[in-house]
C-alpha positions as CSV (number, residue, x, y, z in Angstrom):
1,X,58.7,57.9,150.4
2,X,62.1,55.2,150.9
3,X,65.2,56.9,149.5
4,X,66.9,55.2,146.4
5,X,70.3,54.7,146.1
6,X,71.7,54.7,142.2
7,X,75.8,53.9,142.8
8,X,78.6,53.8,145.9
9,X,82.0,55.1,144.8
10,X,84.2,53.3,144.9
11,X,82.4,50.3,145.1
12,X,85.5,48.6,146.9
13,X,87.4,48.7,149.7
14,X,89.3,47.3,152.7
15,X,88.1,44.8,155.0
16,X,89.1,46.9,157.9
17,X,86.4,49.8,156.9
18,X,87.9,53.2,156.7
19,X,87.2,53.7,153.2
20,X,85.8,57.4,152.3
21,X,82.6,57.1,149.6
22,X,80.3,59.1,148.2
23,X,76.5,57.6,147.8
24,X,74.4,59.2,145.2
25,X,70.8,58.5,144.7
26,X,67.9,60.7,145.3
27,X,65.3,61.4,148.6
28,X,68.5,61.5,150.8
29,X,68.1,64.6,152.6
30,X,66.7,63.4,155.8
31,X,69.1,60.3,156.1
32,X,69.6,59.0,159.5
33,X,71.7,55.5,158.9
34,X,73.7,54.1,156.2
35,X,74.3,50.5,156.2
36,X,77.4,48.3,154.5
37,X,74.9,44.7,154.7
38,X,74.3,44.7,158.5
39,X,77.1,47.3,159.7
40,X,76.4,51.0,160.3
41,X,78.6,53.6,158.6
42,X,80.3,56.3,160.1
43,X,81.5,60.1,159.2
44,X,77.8,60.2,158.0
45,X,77.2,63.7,155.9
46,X,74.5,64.5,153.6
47,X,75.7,66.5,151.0
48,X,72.1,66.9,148.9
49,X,69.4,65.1,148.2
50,X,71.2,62.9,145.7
51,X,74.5,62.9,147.5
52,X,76.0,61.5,150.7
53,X,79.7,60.3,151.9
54,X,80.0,58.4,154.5
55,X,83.2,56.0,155.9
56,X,82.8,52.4,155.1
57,X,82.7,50.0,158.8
58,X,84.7,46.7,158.4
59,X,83.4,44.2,156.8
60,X,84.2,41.3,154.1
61,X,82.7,39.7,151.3
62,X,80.1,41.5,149.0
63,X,77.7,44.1,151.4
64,X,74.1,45.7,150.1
65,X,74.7,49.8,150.9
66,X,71.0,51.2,152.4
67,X,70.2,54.6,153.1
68,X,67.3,54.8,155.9
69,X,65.2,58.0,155.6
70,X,62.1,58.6,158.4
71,X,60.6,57.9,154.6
72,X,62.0,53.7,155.1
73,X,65.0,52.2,153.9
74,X,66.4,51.7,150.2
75,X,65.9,48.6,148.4
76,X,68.1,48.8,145.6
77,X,70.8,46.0,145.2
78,X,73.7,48.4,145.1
79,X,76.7,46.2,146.1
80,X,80.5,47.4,147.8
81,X,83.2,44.7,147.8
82,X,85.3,43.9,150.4
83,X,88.9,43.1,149.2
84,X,91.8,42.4,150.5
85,X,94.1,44.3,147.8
86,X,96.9,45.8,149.8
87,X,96.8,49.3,150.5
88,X,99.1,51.6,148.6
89,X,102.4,52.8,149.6
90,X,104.1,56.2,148.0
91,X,108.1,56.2,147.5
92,X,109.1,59.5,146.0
93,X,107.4,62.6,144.9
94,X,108.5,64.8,142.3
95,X,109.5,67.9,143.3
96,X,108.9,67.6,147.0
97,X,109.0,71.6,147.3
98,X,106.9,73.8,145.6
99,X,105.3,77.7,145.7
100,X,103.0,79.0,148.7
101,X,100.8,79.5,146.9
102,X,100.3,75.9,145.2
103,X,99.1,75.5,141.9
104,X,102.0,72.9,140.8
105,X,102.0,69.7,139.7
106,X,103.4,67.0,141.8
107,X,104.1,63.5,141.0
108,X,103.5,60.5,143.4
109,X,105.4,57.6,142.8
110,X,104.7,54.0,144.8
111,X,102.6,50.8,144.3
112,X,98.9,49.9,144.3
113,X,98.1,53.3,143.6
114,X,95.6,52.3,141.1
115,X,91.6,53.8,142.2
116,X,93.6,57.0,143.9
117,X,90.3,58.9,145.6
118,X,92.4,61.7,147.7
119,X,95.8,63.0,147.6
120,X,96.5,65.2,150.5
121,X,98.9,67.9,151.9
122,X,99.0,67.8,154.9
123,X,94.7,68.1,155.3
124,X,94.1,69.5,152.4
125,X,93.4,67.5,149.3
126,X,95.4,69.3,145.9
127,X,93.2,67.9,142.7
128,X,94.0,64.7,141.5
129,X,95.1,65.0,137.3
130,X,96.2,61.2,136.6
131,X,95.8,57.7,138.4
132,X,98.0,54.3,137.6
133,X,99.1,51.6,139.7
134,X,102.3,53.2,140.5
135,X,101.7,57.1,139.8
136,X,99.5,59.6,140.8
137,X,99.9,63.4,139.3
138,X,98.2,66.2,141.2
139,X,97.9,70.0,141.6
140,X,99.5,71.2,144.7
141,X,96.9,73.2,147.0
142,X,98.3,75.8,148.4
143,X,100.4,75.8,152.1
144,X,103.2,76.8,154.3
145,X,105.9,75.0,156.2
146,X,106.5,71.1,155.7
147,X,103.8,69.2,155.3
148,X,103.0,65.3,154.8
149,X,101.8,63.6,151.4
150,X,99.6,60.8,152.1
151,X,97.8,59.0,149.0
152,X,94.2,57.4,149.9
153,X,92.5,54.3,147.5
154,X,89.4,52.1,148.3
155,X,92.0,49.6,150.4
156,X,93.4,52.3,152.5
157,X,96.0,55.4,152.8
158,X,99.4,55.0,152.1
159,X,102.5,56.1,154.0
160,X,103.5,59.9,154.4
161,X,106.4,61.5,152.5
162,X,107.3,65.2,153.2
163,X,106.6,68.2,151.0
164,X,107.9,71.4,151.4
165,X,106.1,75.0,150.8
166,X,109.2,77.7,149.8
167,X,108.2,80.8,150.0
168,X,108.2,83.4,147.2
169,X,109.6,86.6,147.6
170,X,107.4,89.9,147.5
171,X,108.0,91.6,143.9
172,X,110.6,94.2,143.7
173,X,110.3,97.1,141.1
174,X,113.6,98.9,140.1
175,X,112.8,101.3,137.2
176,X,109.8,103.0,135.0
177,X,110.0,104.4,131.9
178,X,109.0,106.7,131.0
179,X,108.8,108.3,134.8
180,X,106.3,110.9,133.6
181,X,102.9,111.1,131.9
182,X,100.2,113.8,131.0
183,X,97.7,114.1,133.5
184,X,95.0,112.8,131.0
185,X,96.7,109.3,131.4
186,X,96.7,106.7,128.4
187,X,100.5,106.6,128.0
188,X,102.4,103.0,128.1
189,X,104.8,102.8,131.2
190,X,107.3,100.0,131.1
191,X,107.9,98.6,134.6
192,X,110.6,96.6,135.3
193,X,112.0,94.6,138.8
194,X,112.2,90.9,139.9
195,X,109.5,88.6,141.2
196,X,107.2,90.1,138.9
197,X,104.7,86.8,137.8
198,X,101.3,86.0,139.2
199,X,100.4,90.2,139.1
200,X,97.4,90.7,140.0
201,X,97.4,94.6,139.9
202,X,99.4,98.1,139.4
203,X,98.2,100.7,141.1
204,X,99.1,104.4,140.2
205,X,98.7,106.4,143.7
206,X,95.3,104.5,144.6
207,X,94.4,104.2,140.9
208,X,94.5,101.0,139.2
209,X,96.0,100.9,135.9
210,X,94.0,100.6,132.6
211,X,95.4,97.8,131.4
212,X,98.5,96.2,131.9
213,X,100.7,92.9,130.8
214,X,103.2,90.5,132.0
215,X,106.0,90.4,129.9
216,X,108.1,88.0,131.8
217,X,108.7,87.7,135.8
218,X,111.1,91.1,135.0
219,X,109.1,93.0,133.2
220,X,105.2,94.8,132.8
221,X,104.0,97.0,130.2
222,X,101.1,99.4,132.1
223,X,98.6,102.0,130.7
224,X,98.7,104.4,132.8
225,X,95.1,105.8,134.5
226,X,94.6,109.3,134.8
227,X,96.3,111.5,137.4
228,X,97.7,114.3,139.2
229,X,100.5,115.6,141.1
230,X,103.5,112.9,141.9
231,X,102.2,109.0,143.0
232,X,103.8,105.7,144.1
233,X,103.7,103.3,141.4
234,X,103.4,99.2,143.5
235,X,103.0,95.9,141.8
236,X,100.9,93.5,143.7
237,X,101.4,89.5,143.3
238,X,100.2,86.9,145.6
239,X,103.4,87.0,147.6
240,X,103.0,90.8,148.6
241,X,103.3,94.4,147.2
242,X,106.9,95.5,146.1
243,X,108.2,98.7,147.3
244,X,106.7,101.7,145.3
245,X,108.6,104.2,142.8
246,X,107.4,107.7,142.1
247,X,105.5,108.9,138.4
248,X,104.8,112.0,137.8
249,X,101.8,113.6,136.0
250,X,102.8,116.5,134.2
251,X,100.4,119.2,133.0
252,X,100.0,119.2,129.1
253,X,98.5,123.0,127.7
254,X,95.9,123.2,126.1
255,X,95.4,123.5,122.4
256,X,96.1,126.4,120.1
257,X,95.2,127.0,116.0
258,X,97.2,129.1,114.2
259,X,96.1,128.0,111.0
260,X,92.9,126.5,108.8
261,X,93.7,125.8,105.0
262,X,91.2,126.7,103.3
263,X,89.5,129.2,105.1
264,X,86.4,128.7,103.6
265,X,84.2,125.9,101.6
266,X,80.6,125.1,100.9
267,X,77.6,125.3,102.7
268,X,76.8,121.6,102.3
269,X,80.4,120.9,103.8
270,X,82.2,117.7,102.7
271,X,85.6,119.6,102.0
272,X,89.0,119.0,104.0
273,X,90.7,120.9,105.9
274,X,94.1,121.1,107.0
275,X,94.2,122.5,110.5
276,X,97.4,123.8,112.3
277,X,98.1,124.2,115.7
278,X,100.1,123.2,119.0
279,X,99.0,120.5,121.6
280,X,96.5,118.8,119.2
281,X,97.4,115.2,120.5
282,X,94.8,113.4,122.1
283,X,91.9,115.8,120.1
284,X,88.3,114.6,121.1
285,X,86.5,117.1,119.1
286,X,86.8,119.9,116.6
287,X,84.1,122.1,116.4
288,X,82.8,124.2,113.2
289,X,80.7,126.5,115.4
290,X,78.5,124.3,117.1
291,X,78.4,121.3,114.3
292,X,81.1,118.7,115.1
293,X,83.5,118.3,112.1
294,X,82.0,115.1,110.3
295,X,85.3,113.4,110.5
296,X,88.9,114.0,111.6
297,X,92.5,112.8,111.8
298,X,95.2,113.4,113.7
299,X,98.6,114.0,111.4
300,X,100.5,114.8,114.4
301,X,101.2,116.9,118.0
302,X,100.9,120.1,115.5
303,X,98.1,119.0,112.7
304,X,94.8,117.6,111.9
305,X,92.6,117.2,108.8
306,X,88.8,117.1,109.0
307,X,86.1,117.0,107.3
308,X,83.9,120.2,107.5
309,X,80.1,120.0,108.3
310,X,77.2,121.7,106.7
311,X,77.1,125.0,108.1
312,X,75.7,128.9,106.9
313,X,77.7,132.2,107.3
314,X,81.2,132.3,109.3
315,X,81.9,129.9,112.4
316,X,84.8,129.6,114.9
317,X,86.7,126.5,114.4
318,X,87.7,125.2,118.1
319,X,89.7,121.5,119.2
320,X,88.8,119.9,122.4
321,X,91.5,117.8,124.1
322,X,91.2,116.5,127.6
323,X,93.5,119.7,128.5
324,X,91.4,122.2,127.0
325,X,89.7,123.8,124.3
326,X,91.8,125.9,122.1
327,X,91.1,129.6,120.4
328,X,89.0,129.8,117.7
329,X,89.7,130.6,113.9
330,X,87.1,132.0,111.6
331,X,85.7,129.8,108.7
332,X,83.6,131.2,106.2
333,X,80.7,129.2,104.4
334,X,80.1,130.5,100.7
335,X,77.1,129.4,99.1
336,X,78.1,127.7,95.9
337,X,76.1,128.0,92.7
338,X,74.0,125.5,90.8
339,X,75.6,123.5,88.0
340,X,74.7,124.5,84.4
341,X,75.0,122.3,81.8
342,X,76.2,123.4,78.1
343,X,76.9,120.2,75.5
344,X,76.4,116.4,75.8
345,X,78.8,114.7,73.0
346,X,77.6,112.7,71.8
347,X,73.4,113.5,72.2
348,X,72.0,109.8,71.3
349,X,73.4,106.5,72.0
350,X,71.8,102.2,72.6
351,X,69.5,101.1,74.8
352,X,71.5,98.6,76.6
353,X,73.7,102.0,77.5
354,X,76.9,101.5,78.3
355,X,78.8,104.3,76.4
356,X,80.4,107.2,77.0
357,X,78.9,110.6,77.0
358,X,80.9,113.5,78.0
359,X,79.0,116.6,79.8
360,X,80.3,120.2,79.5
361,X,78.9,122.8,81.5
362,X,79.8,125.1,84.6
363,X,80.2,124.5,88.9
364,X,80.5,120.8,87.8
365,X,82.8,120.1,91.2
366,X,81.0,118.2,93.8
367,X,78.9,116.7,91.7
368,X,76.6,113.7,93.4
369,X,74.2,112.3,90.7
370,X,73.9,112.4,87.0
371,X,70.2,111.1,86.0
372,X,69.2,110.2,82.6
373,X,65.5,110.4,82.8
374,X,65.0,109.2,86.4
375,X,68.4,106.4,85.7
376,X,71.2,107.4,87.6
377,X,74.1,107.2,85.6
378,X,76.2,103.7,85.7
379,X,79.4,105.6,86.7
380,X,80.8,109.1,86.1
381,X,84.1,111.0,86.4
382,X,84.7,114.9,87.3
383,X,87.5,115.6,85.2
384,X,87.1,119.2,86.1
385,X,84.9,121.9,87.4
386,X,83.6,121.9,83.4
387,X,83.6,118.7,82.7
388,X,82.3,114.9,83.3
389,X,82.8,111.4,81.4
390,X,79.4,109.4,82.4
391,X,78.4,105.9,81.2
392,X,75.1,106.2,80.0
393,X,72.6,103.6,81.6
394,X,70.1,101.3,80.3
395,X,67.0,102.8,79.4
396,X,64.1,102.7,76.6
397,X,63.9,103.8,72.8
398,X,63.2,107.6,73.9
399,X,64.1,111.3,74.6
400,X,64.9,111.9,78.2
401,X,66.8,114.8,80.1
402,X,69.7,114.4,81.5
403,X,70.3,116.3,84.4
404,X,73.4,117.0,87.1
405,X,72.9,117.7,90.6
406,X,75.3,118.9,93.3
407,X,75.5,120.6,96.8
408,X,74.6,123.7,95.2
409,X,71.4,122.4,93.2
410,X,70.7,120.7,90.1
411,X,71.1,121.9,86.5
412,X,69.0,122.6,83.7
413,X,68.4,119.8,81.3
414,X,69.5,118.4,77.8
415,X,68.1,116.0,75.9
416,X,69.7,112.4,75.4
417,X,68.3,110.2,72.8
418,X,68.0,106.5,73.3
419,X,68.0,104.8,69.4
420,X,66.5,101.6,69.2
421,X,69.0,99.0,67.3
422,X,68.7,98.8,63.5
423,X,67.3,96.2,61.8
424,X,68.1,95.2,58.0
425,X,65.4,93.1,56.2
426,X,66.3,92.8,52.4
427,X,69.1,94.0,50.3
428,X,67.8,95.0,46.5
429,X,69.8,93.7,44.5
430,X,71.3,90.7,46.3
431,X,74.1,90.4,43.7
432,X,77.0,92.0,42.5
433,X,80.4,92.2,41.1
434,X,83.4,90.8,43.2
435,X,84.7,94.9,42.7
436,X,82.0,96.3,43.9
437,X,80.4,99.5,42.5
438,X,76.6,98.3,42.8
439,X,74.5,100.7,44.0
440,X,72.5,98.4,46.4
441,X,68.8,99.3,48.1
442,X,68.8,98.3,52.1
443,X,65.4,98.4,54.1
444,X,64.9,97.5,57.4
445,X,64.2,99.6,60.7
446,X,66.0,102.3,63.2
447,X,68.2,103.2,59.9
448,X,67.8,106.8,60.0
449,X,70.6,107.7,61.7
450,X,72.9,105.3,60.4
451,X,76.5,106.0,60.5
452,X,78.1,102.9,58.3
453,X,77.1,100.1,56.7
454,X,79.3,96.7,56.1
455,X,79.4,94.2,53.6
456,X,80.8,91.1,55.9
457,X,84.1,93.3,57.2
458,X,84.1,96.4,54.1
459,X,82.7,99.6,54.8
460,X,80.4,100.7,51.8
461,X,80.3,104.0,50.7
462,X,78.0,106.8,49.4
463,X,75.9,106.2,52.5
464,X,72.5,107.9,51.9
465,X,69.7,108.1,54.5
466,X,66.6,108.0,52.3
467,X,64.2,107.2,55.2
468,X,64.1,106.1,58.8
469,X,63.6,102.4,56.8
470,X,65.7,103.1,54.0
471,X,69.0,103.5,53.0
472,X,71.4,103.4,49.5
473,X,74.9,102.3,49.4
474,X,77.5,101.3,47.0
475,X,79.0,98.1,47.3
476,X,82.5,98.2,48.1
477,X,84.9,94.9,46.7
478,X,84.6,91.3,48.3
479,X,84.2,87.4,47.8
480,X,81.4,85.3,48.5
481,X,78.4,85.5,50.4
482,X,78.7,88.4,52.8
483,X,76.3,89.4,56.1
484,X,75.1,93.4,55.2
485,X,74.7,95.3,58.8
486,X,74.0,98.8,59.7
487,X,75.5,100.6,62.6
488,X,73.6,103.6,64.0
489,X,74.2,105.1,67.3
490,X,71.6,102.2,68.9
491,X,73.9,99.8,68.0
492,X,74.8,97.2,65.0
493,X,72.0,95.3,63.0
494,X,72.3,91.4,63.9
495,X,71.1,88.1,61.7
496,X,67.5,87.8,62.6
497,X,64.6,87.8,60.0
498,X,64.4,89.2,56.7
499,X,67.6,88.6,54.3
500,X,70.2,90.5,54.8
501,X,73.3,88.6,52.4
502,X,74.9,89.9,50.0
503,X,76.4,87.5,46.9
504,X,79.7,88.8,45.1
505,X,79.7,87.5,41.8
506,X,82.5,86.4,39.3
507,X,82.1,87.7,36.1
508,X,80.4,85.0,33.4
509,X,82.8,83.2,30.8
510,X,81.4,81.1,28.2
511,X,83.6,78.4,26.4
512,X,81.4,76.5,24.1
513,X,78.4,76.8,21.8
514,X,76.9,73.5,20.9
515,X,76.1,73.5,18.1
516,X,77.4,76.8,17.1
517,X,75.6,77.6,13.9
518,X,71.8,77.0,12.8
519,X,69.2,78.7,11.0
520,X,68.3,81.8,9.7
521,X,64.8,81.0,10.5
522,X,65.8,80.8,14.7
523,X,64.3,78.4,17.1
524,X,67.6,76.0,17.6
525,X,68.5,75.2,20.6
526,X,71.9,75.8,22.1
527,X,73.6,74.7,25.1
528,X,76.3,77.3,26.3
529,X,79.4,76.1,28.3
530,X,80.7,78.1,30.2
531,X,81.5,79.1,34.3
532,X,80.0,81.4,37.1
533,X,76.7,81.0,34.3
534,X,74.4,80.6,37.7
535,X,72.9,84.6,37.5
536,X,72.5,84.7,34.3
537,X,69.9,87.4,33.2
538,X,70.5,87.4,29.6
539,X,71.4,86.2,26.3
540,X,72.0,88.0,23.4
541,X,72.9,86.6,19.8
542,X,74.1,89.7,17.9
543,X,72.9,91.9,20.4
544,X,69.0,90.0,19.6
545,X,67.7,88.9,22.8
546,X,67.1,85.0,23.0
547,X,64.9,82.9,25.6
548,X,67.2,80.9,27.5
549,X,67.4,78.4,30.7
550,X,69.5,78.2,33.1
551,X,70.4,74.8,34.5
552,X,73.7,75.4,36.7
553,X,76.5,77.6,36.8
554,X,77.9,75.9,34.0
555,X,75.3,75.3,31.9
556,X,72.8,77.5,29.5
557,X,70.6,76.3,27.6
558,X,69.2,79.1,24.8
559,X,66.3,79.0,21.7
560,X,68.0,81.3,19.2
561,X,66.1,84.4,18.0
562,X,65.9,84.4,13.6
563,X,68.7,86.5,12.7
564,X,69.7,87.4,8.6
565,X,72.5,84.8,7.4
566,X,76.1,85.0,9.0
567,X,78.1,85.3,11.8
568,X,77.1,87.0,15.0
569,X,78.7,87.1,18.8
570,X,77.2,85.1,21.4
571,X,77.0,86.7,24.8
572,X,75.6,86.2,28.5
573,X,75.4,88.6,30.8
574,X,75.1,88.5,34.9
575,X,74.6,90.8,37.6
576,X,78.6,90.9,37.7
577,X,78.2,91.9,33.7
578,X,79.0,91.3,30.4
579,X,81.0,87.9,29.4
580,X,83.2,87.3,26.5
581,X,81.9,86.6,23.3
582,X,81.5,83.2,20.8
583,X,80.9,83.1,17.2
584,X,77.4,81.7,16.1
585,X,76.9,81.4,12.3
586,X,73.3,81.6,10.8
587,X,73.4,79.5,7.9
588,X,71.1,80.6,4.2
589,X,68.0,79.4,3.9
C-alpha cells in the first residue's frame, strides 16, 4: 500500500535547501526516498510510521513533498514553499552564562527570528519556550566550557554568539543540630552549609534520610532514619557530595512503670488510666496482659493515659517502645454488678415523648442504653452512680418497662405509662357568671388522670375525676367566650370536635316594662327592656312564673301570669342570675 503524507513542517524554507522538517503521515516505515517536486532529500530518518525528518535540497517556487515506500509513492498535494526571506541573525543573548547543569532560561535577541525550529548550544538543542521576529526564549540544556548559540528557522541558521557554562560549586555543610539522635531515628536534624539547592539526597552513614526539605541554598531540615553507632552525615546536589560531619545515635533505655491510677476497673474495660513511668516517648503499644489497650496517649517522656480493654482476673500492664518493653504492673479486673432500678418520677407521660423522667436506682455508672419498651431513650444523663435524667421517646398509648443496661447487665424493670392526650367534647352548662363559681360538667376522653383544667388562661378549681370521660369543675372568673382544656400527663386537650367553649355572662338588668300594668285576669303582653337579656331562662311577676320570648339581648317579650290586684316586682333571671327588679301593677277587675 503507497504511503500518505498528511503535513511538512515547516512548510517553508530557503531556496538553498538545508532546511530541517519533520513529515508526518502514515505507512512510512519502509521509506526509501523523499522528494521536494523533482529533488531528493537528504539526512533521511524515519522516526515511525507516521513520522519522518529529512533536510530540504534547493529548490524554488512551490514543490509537492512524496514519500516512496516499496508500497509506491504518495499522492497527496502536500506543498513546501521556497522563499527567499532572509535568514535570521542573533545579536545578544541574555545572560550569556549560566549553571552546568542547564535548566535556565536564556533570551535570544536578533531579527527574522520569526518560525524559530532549533535553538542550539553548542549541538545540543535547549527547548524552545517563546518565538517573535526578534526574540526567542529557551531553556538552557545542560553543558560545560564555552559553547556557541546558533538560532535555526525555515530560511536558515543564524550566526553564533558565545555562551558560557560556570560551574557550581559542590555543597559544603558546616553544622547539625542537634548532633545526636536515639537510635530509633525520627528526630528532625537541621543541616546547615552553602551550595545547598538542587539536593537530591542526605544520607546518614549509607542510610537515606526519611524525609527531608530545602529551606533555602543554606539550609535543610532532615528526618533522621534509624541508626547506630557514630555516621557521616553528606548532602548530595548535582554539582557533587559536600564533605560529611559526624551524628551520633545514642542508646535510649527502655521503658519503666512505676505507677497505674486506678489499679483496677471493670471487666468490660472502657475506663482510663493514668500510667506513670520513665522513657515512655515513642510508645507503640501498651499491653493489658495480652489485649492491647483500646486506645492511648502520650502526655509526655514520663506519662500516658489509655484506655483499658475487656479483660478477666489480674493482668500485667507492659509499654512497648522501639527500645524495649518495660516491667509490668498488676491490674485487677473486678466484675461489676448489674444495675437495679428503684423509682421513675414521674411513672406516665405523652405519646409524642419528649419529657423528662428521672430514674433512681443502684450501679447506674456506665450505663449504655435505657429502653422504654424496645425504644431506646432519646437522650439520657448519669448524674451519678444513683441516678439518670432520660427523655422519654415516642411510643404508643400503653404500659411498657423501662429497663437500664450496662457493662455489668441489665436491670429489673418498672413500668412507664404512655397516656393518650385528652379530649373535651361538651361542657354542661355552657354559661356562667363573669365571677365564676359554676359548677360545670366536662366530658370527653383520656380525662382520668387529669391534673388541671383551664377556662381560656384560668385555672378552675375543685378538680374532680368522676370517670376516665368525666370530670367536675368550678368555674373560676373571666370575660367572654373562653376555650375549656384539660391537661393530663398525655398532654393538653386541643380544638377539634365536640364543643368545648365556655360563655361568661353579665348579670341581666332590665330598664323598662311596656306597658307596666294590666290585668288581674293575666294574658298581656309585655316587652321588657333591658341588657345582657340574651340567656334568659325565666320571668317571674311576683315570684309567678310567666311565658316569655326572647328576641335579643335587649329585648323580652312576656304574657303575664293572673295575679290578685296590685303591685308586684318584675324579674328575669340568666345563667349569670337574678336581675333587678320593676314595678308591674295589676289593675281591679
Amino acid at each position: 500500500m503507497a504511503p500518505v503524507v498528511t503535513s511538512v513542517s515547516p512548510a517553508q524554507g530557503n531556496p538553498a535547501g538545508g532546511t530541517s522538517v519533520t513529515i508526518n503521515g502514515s505507512g512510512l516505515t519502509s521509506a526509501t526516498v523523499v522528494r521536494f517536486g523533482s529533488n531528493l532529500a537528504t539526512n533521511v530518518v524515519v522516526v515511525s510510521d507516521t513520522q519522518i525528518t529529512a533536510t530540504t535540497p534547493p529548490g524554488s517556487g512551490t514543490a509537492k513533498v512524496t514519500v516512496t515506500t516499496p508500497g509506491g509513492t504518495s499522492t497527496q498535494n502536500v506543498l513546501f514553499t521556497y522563499t527567499t526571506a532572509p535568514a535570521p541573525t542573533i545579536t545578544s543573548l541574555s545572560p550569556s552564562t549560566g549553571p552546568a547543569a542547564g535548566g535556565n532560561s536564556v533570551i535570544v535577541s536578533g531579527t527574522n527570528l520569526s518560525g524559530a525550529v532549533q535553538v542550539l548550544f553548542g549541538s545540543t538543542p535547549g527547548t524552545i519556550l517563546t518565538s517573535a521576529p526578534s526574540q526567542v526564549i529557551a531553556t538552557a540544556p545542560a553543558g560545560t566550557g564555552t559553547v556557541n548559540v546558533t538560532a535555526t528557522t525555515p530560511n536558515g541558521t543564524s550566526n553564533p554568539l558565545p555562551y558560557t557554562y560556570t560551574p557550581v560549586p559542590a555543597p559544603t555543610l558546616t553544622n547539625l543540630n542537634p548532633t545526636n539522635g536515639p537510635t530509633a531515628g525520627g528526630n528532625t536534624i537541621t543541616i546547615t552549609g552553602t551550595n545547598l539547592t538542587g539536593t537530591t539526597q542526605i544520607l546518614f552513614g549509607t542510610n537515606p534520610a526519611t524525609t527531608f526539605t530545602i529551606n533555602s541554598p543554606t539550609q535543610i531540615t532532615a528526618t533522621a532514619p534509624p541508626g547506630t553507632g557514630t555516621v557521616n552525615v553528606t548532602a548530595t546536589t548535582p554539582n557533587g557530595t559536600s564533605n560529611p560531619l559526624p551524628y551520633t545515635y545514642t542508646p535510649v533505655p527502655a521503658p519503666t512503670l512505676t505507677n497505674l491510677n486506678p489499679t483496677n476497673g471493670p471487666t468490660a474495660g472502657g475506663n482510663t488510666i493514668t500510667i506513670t513511668g520513665t522513657n515512655l516517648t515513642g510508645t507503640t503499644q501498651i499491653l493489658f496482659g495480652t489485649n492491647p489497650a483500646t486506645t492511648f496517649t502520650i502526655n509526655s517522656p514520663t506519662q500516658i493515659t489509655a484506655t483499658a480493654p475487656p479483660g478477666t482476673g489480674t493482668v500485667n500492664v507492659t509499654a512497648t517502645t522501639p527500645n524495649g518493653t518495660s516491667n509490668p504492673l498488676p491490674y485487677t479486673y473486678t466484675p461489676v454488678p448489674a444495675p437495679t432500678l428503684t423509682n421513675l418520677n414521674p411513672t406516665n407521660g405523652p405519646t409524642a415523648g419528649g419529657n423528662t423522667i428521672t430514674i433512681t436506682g443502684t450501679n447506674l455508672t456506665g450505663t449504655t442504653q435505657i429502653l422504654f419498651g424496645t425504644n431506646p431513650a432519646t437522650t439520657f444523663t448519669i448524674n451519678s452512680p444513683t441516678q439518670i435524667t432520660a427523655t422519654a421517646p415516642a411510643g404508643p398509648p400503653s404500659a411498657v418497662n423501662v429497663t437500664v443496661t450496662t457493662p455489668g447487665g441489665s436491670s429489673n424493670p418498672l413500668p412507664y405509662i404512655y397516656v393518650a392526650a385528652p379530649t373535651v367534647a361538651s361542657v354542661s352548662p355552657q354559661f356562667g357568671p363573669a365571677a365564676g363559681g359554676t359548677t360545670v360538667i366536662i366530658t370527653g376522653s383520656n380525662l382520668a388522670l387529669a391534673t388541671q383544667v383551664h377556662f381560656g388562661p384560668n385555672l378552675a378549681t375543685g378538680l374532680t375525676v368522676v370517670s376516665d370521660t368525666q370530670l367536675t369543675v368550678t368555674a373560676p372568673a373571666g370575660t367572654g367566650t373562653v376555650v375549656v382544656t384539660v391537661t393530663t400527663p398525655g398532654g393538653t386537650s386541643t380544638v377539634g370536635l365536640g364543643i368545648p367553649y365556655y360563655t361568661y355572662l353579665g348579670p341581666p338588668v332590665i330598664n323598662a316594662l311596656i306597658p307596666n300594668n294590666g290585668t288581674a285576669a293575666g294574658g298581656d303582653s309585655v316587652t321588657i327592656g333591658g341588657s345582657n337579656l340574651i340567656y334568659t331562662d325565666s320571668v317571674t311577676f311576683g315570684g309567678t312564673p310567666a311565658s316569655f320570648t326572647v328576641f335579643s339581648d335587649t329585648i323580652v317579650v312576656a304574657t303575664t301570669p293572673a295575679h290578685a290586684a296590685g303591685t308586684v316586682n318584675v324579674q328575669l333571671h340568666t345563667p349569670a342570675g337574678n336581675s333587678n327588679t320593676l314595678p308591674f301593677t295589676y289593675d281591679p277587675a
